[in-house]
Structures are given as C-alpha cells and as structure tokens.
N, C-alpha and C positions, 0 to 999 in steps of 0.2 A: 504494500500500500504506500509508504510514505507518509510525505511530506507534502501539502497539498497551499497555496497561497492563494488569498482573493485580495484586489485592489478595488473591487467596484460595489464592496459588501454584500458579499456571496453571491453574487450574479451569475459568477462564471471562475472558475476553481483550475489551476497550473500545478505541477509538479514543482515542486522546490529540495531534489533532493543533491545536487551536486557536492559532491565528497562523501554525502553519507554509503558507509559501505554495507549497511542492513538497511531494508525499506521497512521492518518489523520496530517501526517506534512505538515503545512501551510507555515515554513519560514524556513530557512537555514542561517545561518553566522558562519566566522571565525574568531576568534581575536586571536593572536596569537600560542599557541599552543590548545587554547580548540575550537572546535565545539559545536552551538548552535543550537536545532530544537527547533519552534514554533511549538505547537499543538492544536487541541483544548478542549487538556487536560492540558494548561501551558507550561514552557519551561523548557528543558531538556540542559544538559550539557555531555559532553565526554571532558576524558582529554585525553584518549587511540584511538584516530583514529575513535572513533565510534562502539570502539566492545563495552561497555556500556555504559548505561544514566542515568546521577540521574537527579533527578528532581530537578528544583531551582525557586520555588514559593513564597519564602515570602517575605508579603509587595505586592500583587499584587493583585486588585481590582478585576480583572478577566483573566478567564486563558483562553479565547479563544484568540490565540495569532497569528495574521495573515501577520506578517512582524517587519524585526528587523532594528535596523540603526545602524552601527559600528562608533565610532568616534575615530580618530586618534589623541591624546593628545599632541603627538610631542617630548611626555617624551622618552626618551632612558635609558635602563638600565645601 
C-alpha cells in the first residue's frame, strides 16, 4: 500500500513512497516539521512533505516498527 499524499483535500490521492523500502506502513507521526513512517522495514523520515524517505535505523534492536509516541518537551525555540 504505502504512502499515499492529497494536495487538493482528498480529491485525488499520489503515491508518496520514494526511498521507503517496505510499502507495509504500520505507524505515522509528526513532530514538527518532519514526518515519520513505521514499517516493517524500520523507520523512515521526510523533511519535504513526504515526497522522500530516508531511512533512520540506528541503534534499533529491530525494525519491525508498529506505533510511535511523540512527546512534547515544552522547549520553545
């Protein structure tokens, strides 16, 4: 399945998966300006809205990745 993007509020739905290397996304989060997909091929990052993914694995015991937590630090830039 993927990763799927609408600019025209769901009018009409694109593929948004470039770099990810599993289409089987398990989790979705935002923190600020980057997007996160869980897969389970690990987790992926876009700083660009989701037109690319790099991968951001290390340091992870395993990459079947099926839900994320965001936490709000309270810091202000």
């Amino acid at each position: 399945m993927g990763i799927y993007c609408s600019t025209d509020e769901g009018e009409s739905w694109t593929p948004a998966n470039t770099g990810l290397t599993s289409t089987n996304v398990q989790a979705l989060a935002v923190s600020d300006t980057l997007l996160f997909a869980g897969t389970d091929n690990g987790i992926f990052v876009s700083g660009d809205n989701g037109v690319s993914w790099i991968p951001s694995n290390t340091g992870l015991t395993s990459t079947n990745i099926s839900s994320f937590a965001v936490v709000d630090t309270g810091e202000s830039d």
